[in-house]
C-alpha positions in Angstrom: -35.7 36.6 -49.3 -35.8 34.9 -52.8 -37.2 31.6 -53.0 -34.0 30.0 -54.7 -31.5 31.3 -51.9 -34.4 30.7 -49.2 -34.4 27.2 -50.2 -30.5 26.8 -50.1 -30.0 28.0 -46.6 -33.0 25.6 -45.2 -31.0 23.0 -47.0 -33.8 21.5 -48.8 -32.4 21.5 -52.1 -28.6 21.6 -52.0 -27.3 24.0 -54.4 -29.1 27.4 -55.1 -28.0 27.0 -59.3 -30.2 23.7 -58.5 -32.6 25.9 -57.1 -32.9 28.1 -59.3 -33.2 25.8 -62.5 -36.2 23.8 -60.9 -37.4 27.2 -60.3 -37.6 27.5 -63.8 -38.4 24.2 -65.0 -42.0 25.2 -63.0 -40.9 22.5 -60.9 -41.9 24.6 -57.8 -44.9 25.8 -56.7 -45.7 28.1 -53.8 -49.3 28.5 -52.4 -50.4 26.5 -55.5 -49.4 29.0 -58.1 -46.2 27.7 -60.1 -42.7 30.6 -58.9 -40.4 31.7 -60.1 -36.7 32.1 -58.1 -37.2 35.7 -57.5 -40.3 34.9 -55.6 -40.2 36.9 -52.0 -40.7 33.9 -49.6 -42.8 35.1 -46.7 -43.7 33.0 -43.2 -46.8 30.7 -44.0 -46.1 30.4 -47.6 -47.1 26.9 -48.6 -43.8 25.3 -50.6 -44.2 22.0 -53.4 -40.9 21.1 -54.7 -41.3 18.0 -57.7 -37.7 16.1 -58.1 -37.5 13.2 -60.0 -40.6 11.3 -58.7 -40.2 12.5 -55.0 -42.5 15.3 -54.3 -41.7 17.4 -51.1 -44.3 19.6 -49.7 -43.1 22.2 -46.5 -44.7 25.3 -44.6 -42.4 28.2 -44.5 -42.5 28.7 -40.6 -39.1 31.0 -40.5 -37.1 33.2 -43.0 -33.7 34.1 -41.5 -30.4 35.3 -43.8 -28.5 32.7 -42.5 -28.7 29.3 -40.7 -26.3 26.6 -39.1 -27.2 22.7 -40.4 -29.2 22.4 -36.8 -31.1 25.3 -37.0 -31.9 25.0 -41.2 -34.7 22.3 -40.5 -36.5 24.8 -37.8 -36.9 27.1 -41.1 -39.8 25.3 -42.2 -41.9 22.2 -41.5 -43.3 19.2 -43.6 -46.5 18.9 -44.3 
């Protein structure tokens, strides 16, 4: 799944065109290396999101096509 929709449906950033633009602002970094939104996200990848001054740091511990709001946070875990 691409990392811009992946992070849409886990509903930790709330609009994939927000996704996406962080995504290229190199705002986003997976496994250390900077990503673009066509990144395939895979189970264990290692996600750093930088908004604003909050920095958000998750494990990718699911990839699924679609998720209720209950089930997005089970997608991934903070770290």
């Amino acid at each position: 799944m691409r990392l811009d929709k992946y992070l849409k449906i886990s509903r930790i950033i709330k609009r994939r065109t927000v996704a996406n633009e962080a995504c290229d602002a190199g705002r986003v970094t997976v496994n250390g290396r900077t990503a673009r939104a066509s990144y395939d996200v895979k189970t264990g990848d290692e996600i750093e999101i930088l908004l604003g001054s909050r920095a958000l740091k998750v494990r990718v511990t699911a990839v699924n096509e679609y998720a209720k709001k209950e089930q997005a946070s089970d997608m991934y875990e903070l770290l």
